[in-house]
Every structure is written in C-alpha cells, then in structure tokens.
C-alpha positions as CSV (number, residue, x, y, z in Angstrom):
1,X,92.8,29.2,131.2
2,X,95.7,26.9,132.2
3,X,94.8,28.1,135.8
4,X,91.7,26.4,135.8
5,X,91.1,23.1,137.8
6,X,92.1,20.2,134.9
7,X,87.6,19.2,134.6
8,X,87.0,22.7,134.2
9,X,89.9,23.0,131.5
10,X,88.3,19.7,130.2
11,X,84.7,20.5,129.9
12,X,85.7,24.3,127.9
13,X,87.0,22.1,125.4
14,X,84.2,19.7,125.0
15,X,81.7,22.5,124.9
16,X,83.3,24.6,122.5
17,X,84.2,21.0,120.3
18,X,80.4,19.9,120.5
19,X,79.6,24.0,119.2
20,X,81.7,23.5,116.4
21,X,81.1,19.7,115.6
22,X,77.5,20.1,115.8
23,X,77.4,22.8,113.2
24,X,77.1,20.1,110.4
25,X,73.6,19.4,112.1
26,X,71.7,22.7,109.5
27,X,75.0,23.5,107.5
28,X,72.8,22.8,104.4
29,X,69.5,24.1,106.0
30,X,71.0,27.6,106.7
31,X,71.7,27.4,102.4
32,X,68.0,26.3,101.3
33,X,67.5,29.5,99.3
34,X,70.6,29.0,98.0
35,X,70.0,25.1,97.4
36,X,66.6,25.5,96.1
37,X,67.9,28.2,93.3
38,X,70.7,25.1,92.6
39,X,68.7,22.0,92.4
40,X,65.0,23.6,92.1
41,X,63.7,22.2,95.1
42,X,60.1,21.7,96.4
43,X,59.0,22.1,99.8
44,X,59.0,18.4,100.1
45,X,62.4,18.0,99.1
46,X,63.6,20.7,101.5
47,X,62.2,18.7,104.4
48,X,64.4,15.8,103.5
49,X,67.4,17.7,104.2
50,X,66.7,17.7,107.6
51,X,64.6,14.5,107.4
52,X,68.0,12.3,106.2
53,X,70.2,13.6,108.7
54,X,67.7,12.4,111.4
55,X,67.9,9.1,109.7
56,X,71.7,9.0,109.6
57,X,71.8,10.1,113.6
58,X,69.3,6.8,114.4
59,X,71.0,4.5,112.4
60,X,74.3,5.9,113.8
61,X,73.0,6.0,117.5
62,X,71.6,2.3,116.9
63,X,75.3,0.9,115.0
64,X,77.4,2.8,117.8
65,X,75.4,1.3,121.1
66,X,75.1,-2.4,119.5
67,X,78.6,-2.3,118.8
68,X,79.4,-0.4,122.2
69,X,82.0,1.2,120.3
70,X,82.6,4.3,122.9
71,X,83.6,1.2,125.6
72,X,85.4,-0.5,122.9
73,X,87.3,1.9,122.0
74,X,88.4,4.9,124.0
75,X,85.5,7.6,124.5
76,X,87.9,10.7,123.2
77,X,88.9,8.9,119.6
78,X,85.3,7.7,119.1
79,X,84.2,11.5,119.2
80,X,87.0,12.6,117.1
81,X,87.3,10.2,114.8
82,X,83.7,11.0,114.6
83,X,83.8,14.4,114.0
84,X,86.5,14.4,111.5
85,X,84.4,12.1,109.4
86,X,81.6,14.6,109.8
87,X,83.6,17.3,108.7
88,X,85.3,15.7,105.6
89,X,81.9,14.4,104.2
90,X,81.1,18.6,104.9
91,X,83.9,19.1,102.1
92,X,83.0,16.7,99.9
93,X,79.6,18.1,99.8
94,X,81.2,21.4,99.4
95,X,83.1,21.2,96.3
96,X,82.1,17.5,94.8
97,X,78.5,17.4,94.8
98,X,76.7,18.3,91.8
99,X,73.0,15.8,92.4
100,X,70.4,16.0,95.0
101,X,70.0,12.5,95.6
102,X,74.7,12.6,96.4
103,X,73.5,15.7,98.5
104,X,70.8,13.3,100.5
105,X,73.6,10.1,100.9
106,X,76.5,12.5,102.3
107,X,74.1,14.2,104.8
108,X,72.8,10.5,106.0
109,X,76.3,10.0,106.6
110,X,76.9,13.3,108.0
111,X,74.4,12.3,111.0
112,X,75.3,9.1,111.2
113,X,78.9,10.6,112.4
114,X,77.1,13.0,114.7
115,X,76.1,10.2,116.4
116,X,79.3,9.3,117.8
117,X,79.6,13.1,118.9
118,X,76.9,13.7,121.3
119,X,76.5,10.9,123.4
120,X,80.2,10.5,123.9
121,X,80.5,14.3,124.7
122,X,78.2,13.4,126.7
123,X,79.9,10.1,128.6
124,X,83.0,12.2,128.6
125,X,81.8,15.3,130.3
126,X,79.8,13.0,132.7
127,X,82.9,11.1,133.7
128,X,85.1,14.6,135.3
129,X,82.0,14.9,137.8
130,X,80.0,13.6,140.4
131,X,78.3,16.6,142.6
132,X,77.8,19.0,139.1
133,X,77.2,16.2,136.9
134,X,74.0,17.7,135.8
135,X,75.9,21.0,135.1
136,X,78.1,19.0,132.7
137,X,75.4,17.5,131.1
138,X,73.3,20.6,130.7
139,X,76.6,22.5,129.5
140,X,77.1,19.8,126.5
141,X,72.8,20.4,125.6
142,X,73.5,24.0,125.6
143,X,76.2,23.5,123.0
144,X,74.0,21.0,121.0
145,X,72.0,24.2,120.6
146,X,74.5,26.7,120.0
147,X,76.6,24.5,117.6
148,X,73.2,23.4,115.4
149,X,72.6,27.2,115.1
150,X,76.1,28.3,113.9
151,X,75.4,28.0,110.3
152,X,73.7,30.7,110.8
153,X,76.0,32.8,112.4
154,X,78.2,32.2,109.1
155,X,75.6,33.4,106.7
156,X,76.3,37.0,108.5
157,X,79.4,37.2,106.6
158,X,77.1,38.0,103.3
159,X,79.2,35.5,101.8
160,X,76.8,34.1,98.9
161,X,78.2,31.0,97.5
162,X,76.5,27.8,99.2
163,X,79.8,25.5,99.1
164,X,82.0,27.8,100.9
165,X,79.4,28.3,103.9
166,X,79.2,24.5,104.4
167,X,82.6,24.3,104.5
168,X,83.5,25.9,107.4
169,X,81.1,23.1,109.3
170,X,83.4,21.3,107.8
171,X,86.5,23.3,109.1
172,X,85.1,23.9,112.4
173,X,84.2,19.9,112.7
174,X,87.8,19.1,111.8
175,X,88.9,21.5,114.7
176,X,87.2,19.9,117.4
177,X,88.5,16.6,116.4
178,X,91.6,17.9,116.7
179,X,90.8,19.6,120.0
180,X,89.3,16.6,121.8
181,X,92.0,13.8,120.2
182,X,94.9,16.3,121.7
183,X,93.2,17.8,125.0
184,X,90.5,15.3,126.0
185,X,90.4,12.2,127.9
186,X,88.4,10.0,130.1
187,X,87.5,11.3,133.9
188,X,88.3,9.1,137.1
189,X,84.0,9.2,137.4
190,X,83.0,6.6,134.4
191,X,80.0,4.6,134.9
192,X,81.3,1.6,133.5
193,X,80.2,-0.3,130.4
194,X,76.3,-0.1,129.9
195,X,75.6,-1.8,127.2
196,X,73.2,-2.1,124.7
197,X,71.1,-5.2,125.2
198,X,67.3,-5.7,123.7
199,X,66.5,-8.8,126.1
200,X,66.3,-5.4,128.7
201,X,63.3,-3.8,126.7
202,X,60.9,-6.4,128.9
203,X,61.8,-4.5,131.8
204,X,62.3,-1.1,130.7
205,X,58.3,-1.6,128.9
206,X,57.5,-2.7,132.7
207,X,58.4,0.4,134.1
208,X,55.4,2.9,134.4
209,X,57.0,6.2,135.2
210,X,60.0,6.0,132.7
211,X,57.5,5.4,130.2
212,X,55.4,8.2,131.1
213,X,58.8,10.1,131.0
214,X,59.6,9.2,127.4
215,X,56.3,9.9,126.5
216,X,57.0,13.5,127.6
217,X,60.1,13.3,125.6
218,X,58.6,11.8,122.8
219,X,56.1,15.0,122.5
220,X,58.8,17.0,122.9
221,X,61.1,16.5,119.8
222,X,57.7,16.0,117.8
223,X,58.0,20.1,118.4
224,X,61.5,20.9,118.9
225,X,63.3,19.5,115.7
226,X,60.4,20.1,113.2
227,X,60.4,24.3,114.8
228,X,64.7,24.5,114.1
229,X,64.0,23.1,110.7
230,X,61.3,25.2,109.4
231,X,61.5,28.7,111.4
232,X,64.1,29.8,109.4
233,X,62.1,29.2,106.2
234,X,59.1,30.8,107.9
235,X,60.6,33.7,109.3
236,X,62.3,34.6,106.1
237,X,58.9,34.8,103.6
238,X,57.0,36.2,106.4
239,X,60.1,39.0,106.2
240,X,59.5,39.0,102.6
241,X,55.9,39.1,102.4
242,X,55.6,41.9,104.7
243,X,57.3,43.9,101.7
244,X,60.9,44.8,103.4
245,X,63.0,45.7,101.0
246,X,66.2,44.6,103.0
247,X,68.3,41.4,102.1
248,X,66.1,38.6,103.8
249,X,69.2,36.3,104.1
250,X,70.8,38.7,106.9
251,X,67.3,38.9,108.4
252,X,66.4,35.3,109.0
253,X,69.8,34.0,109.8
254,X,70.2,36.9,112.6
255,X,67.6,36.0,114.1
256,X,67.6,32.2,113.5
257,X,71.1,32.3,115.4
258,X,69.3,33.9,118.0
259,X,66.9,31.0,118.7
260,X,69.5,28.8,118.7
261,X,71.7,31.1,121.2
262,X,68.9,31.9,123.5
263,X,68.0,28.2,123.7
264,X,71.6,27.7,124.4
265,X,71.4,29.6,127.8
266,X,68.2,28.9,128.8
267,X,69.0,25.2,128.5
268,X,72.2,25.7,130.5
269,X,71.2,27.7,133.4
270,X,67.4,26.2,133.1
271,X,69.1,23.2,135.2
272,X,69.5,25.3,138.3
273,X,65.7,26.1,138.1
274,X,65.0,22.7,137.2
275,X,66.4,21.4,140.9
276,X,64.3,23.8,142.6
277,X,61.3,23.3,141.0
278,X,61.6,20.1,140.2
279,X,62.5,18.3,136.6
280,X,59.1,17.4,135.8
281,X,57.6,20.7,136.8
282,X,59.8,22.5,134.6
283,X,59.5,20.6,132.0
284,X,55.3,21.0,132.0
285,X,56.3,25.2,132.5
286,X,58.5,25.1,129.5
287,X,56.2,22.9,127.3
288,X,53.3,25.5,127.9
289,X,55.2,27.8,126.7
290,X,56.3,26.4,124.0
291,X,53.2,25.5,122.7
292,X,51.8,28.4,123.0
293,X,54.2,29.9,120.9
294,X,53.6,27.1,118.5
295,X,49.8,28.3,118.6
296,X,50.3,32.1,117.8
297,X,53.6,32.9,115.4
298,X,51.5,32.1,112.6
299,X,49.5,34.8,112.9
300,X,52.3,37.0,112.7
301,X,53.2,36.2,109.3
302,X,53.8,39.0,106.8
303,X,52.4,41.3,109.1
304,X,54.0,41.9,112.3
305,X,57.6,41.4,112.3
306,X,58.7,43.1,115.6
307,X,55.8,40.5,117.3
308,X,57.2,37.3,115.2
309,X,60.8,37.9,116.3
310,X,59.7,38.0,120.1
311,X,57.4,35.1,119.6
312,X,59.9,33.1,117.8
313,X,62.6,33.9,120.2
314,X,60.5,33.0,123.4
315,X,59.6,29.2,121.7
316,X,63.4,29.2,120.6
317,X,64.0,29.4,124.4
318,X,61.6,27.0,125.6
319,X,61.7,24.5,123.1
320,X,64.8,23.4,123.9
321,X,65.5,24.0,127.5
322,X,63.8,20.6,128.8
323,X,65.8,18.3,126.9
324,X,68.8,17.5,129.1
325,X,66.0,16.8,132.0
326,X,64.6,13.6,130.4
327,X,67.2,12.0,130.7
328,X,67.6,13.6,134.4
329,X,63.9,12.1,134.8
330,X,64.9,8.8,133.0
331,X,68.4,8.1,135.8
332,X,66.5,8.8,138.6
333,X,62.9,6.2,138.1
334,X,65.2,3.6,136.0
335,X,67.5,0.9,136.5
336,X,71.2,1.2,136.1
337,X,71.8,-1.8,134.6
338,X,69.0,-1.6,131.4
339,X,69.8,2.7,131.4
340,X,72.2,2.1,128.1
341,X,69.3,0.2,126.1
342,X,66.7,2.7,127.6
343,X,68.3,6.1,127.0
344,X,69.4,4.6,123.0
345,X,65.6,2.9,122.4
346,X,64.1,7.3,123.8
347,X,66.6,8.3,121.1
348,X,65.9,6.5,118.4
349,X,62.3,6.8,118.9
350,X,62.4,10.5,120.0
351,X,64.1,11.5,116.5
352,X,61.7,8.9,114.5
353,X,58.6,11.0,115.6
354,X,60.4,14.1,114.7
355,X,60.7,13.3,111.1
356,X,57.5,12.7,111.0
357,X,56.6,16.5,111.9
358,X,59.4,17.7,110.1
359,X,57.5,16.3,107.0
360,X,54.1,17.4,108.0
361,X,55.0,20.8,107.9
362,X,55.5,21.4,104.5
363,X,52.0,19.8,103.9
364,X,50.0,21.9,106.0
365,X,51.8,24.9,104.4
366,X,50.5,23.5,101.1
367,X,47.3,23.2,102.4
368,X,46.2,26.1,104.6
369,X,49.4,28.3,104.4
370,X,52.1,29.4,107.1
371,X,49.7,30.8,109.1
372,X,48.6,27.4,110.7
373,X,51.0,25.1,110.1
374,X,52.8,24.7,113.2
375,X,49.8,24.5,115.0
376,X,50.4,21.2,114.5
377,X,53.7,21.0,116.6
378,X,51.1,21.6,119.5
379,X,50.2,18.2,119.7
380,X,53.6,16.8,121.5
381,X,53.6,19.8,124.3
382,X,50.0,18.5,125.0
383,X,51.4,14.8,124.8
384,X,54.2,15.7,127.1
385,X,52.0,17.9,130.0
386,X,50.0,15.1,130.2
387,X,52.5,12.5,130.8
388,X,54.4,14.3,132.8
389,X,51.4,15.4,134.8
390,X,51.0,11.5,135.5
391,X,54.5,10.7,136.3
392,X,54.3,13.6,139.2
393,X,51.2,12.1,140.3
394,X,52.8,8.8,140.4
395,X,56.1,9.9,142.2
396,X,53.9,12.2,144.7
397,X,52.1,8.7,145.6
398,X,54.5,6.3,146.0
C-alpha cells in the first residue's frame, strides 16, 4: 500500500472511512425485528426510523452549507469530527436508550452528523484529482452504498442482541474518524469556497436543463431510499410466508447486503459506461430497470423466492448506480459560481421527497398488501425518463 502514488493511498482511506461511517445510515433498520419485539412497533413507527434520519441529514446538509463549515474549517476535521459524533450517539443508543421517542432524537442526530461525512468525502476526494475526478466521486457513491448496507453484513454473525449490533456502527464510525483525522488531508485540486447563498436560487430556477436534471434526481430518490428501507422487511415475510423453516434473520440480511454490495459496484464502474453512453442516457437505461423491478417483485412474495432474490438484486443494482451522475449532469449545464447553493437546495429536496415514499409504503401495505406496494416507487423512474428525455432533447438542440 505505501507503494501507491500518495491520491491513491488517499482515496483507499476515504472509501473504506465513508464504508464504515456510513454504516450508522440502517444500523437500527437492520434490528427492526429485533426493535419491534422491544418497543412493539407498528409499521408506521418502523418507517420513522428511516424517516428521522433523513430529517437529521437535511437539517444537517442545510446547518453545514449556511455555515460553510467544510471552508471554515479544514475539510478532514469536519468529516471526522463528524463521524465520531455519529458513532458515539451509535453508543449511546446502544446501551442508554430504553424509549422510542430517545431512539427517534439520537438517530435525528445521527444523520444530522452524516451530513458532514458525505459531502466532505466528497470535496476531499474531489480535491486529489482533475483527469479521474469522476472516478473519485463515483468511488465515494459506491461506498455510500456499501457502508449503508453493512449492518447487514453484521447480523451474519447470529449475534442476537440489538445493542451490540448497533455498536459496531458505532465502532466502525469511530475508526474512520480516526483514519481520516490521522491520514487524510486536503488535495492541491480544491475548488475554492462555494458557498451557500439563497439570493442564487433566482438563477439556478432560471436554468431549464438543470432543472429538468433535478427533476430526474428528484424521481430518483423518491425510489431509491424508500426500496433500502423497506426491502429488507419485505424480503424477510415474503421468506417467511413461503413457509421456510430456516432463521429468516440470516436470510434477509444476506441478501440485503447483497443489494447494497452489488449497487456498490455497479455504481462504481457504471461511470465508465456512463462516459460512453452518455450521463443522461444511462441514467434513463438504469431507471427503466429499476422500475421495472419496482413493478414485478411483488408478485414474488411468499411464493417464489429464487425469482424475488434475482429481482431484488437487479433493482438493488440499478437503483443506485445513477446517483453520482446527477451531480455529473448538474457541473456540466450549471454555473460555478451558484453550484454550492444548487447541489445543497437537489439535496435537501431529493431526501424531502424520499420520506414521503418511505412513509407511503407502509400504507399501501396496509391497504392492498406487499404485493403492490412498491408499485408505487414507479412513479419517480417515470418522473426521471421523462425529464431526462427533455434535457437530451434540449442539449441535442442547442
């Protein structure tokens, strides 16, 4: 490792800090069976475990850009102070938590912190290249994905207790602070300050194709965060309604840490096909797909496992692996001196709309059952092939 050019060296670490910081993200989603048995909770209140930390990352993501603290203070102790914030509220939840609503408040703080992860993993990684930048970039999305899907890896112990599974988030958030604070500084290639400035949303509102590119990314986290949140409920009473007498927990965290993994690569190395395709293109192929798979893993349920785990792997894989292109999308049509405002006002708005889904899906399953409820999650696909379809059309005929 020490052989490696010093921005290679640099962007391991990052990648492997992001993994293990953004394990907080479903640390208590990968325990709902657990949780529910511990605080009796309804469908409702599940979806408001992954509904408050979504809150916690706007507010965060809003606080950090309108105090600019990643320019104010240096970009390396922003993410690890950060991330060891993250990871101690993961102990007090462990082993000091005995209420739901104390469960809800530390998880709103635990994505507030993640806030000041990703973008500045993101700033960081962006600022040791020029030519591969977008390699960077996609190698911090792809660990976004791995990291929110390592909870899941630690179920696989068989380890039954809920507190000590959340605690190593909390250990392996600790580590990465550690890692970045020690190894990790700023590259010669920073941007400069871009600030956070609302007098700018005048001009970013006049700008038709990067607002027919958030739209695109608007429809797509309407899907994406509402499918991590709930596919590991679904795929675990389908497994049990389709009367397998094997421990379910193995089951659905297997292969939820599969979706996660698979999105991880495809989101990495779906960058090179991106560039020869073209961002927007891909981004239409993968939505398809995506939404298809939205369409038909409902009709798997409780009867064709073999059929659900392919389905569920495919949309894990193409859910995910247009995210870092957005912002590609959103560089290249806007102007550099409103881009801080921009990418924070797609954020914020990107992970409002995903609550909303997250929400829904419980009430559809109350309604008409698993088999249709993320149907629904069809919706932003359509949203985003649309708008994307548009923005081609406009950049083909400038």
């Amino acid at each position: 490792m020490f052989s490696l050019e010093l921005r290679w060296r640099i962007l391991i670490i990052l990648s492997v800090s992001a993994i293990l910081s953004f394990s907080l993200w479903f640390s208590a989603n990968a325990v709902i069976p657990q949780l529910t048995d511990y605080f009796s909770l309804t469908n409702s209140e599940k979806s408001l475990l992954s509904i408050i930390v979504t809150i916690g990352f706007i507010v965060g993501a809003l606080t950090y850009a309108i105090l600019n603290l990643p320019d104010v203070f240096k970009t390396n102790n922003v993410f690890a102070a950060s991330a060891a914030f993250g990871g101690t509220i993961s102990f007090i939840i462990a082993f000091f938590t005995e209420s739901f609503s104390t469960l809800l408040l530390l998880r709103f703080f635990t994505g507030f912190f993640l806030a000041g992860v990703y973008p500045t993993g993101m700033k960081l990684a962006s600022s040791w290249f020029q030519k591969k930048r977008g390699f960077a970039v996609g190698c911090m999305g792809a660990s976004l994905a791995l990291g929110s899907g390592m909870p899941y890896l630690f179920n696989l112990t068989g380890i039954p207790e809920w507190r000590v599974l959340i605690s190593f988030s909390g250990i392996a958030s600790l580590i990465s602070a550690v890692l970045v604070f020690v190894f990790v500084k700023e590259g010669p290639y920073t941007a400069g300050t871009i600030k956070f400035k609302l007098e700018n949303l005048k001009d970013i509102l006049k700008n038709k194709e990067l607002k027919l590119v958030n739209y695109g990314y608007f429809g797509h986290m309407w899907e994406l965060y509402a499918m991590w949140a709930w596919i590991p409920i679904f795929l675990r009473e389908s497994y049990i309604k389709s009367g397998v007498n094997e421990t379910s927990t193995l089951f659905f965290s297997f292969i939820t840490f599969l979706i996660f993994l698979f999105g991880a690569l495809t989101t990495l190395f779906g960058g090179i096909f991106a560039d020869k395709i073209g961002k927007a293109q891909f981004n239409i192929l993968m939505l398809s797909i995506s939404g298809i798979c939205s369409l038909l893993i409902g009709f798997t349920y409780g009867t064709n496992n073999t059929a659900m785990i392919i389905i569920a792997l495919v949309w894990g894989m193409s859910a995910v692996a247009d995210s870092p292109q957005y912002s590609g999308m959103a560089t290249e049509v806007g102007d550099k001196k409103y881009m801080g405002t921009a990418v924070t006002i797609q954020l914020a708005i990107g992970f409002l709309i995903s609550i909303i889904s997250i929400k829904l899906i419980p009430l559809v399953v109350d309604l008409i059952s698993w088999r249709y409820a993320f149907s629904i999650l069809f919706l932003g696909p359509i949203l985003g092939i649309i708008s994307l379809s548009k923005f081609k059309f406009l950049k083909n005929n400038k």
